[in-house]
C-alpha positions, 0 to 999 in steps of 0.5 A: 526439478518438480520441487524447484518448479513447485517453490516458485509457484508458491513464491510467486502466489505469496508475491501476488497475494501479499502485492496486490496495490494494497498502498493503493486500497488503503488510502483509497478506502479508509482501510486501518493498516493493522488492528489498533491503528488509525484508519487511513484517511480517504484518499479519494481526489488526491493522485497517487496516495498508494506511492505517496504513502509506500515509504511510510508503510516500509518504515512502519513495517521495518520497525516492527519486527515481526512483520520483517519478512514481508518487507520484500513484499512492499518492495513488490508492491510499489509498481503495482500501487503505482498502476492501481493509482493510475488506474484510479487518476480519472476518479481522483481528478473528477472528484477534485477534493479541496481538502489538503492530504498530507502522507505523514498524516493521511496514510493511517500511519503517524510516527509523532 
């Protein structure tokens, strides 16, 4: 019982460590996805760049084998990106930004 109580508890930091909105971060702050990618760009003053920008991460994610075991974690991740990117509404609004964002080449990931 104690083992079984101690695996959650790690499961359960890993889940929030590894799901912590970061498709919100990304786009909100230009940050690269992974070492030799393109950075994303800022997704300040367009709403909900970190929903938007989900499935592509999960995509890109799944075509790389060896980050197969986080996929889980993006799953995860997609309601908490969705509360972070309303968190961020007010300031995507205020800043009202003229310039188009498109997920397929704004979120730092190109399939092209």
């Amino acid at each position: 019982m104690l083992l079984e109580s101690y695996a959650l508890r790690i499961v359960a930091v890993l889940t929030l460590l590894f799901s912590s909105s970061c498709s919100t971060l990304i786009t909100k702050t230009n940050a690269p996805i992974w070492p030799g990618r393109r950075y994303a760009t800022s997704g300040l003053g367009h709403p909900f760049t970190g929903i938007r920008c989900e499935p592509l991460y999960f995509v890109g994610f799944a075509m790389y084998p060896p980050t197969l075991p986080l996929l889980p974690f993006i799953v995860a991740d997609l309601p908490l990106s969705g509360v972070a990117d309303v968190l961020f509404l007010p300031a995507d609004i205020a800043i009202d930004e003229q310039k188009v964002w498109y997920p397929d080449r704004d979120c730092g990931m190109n399939f092209h």
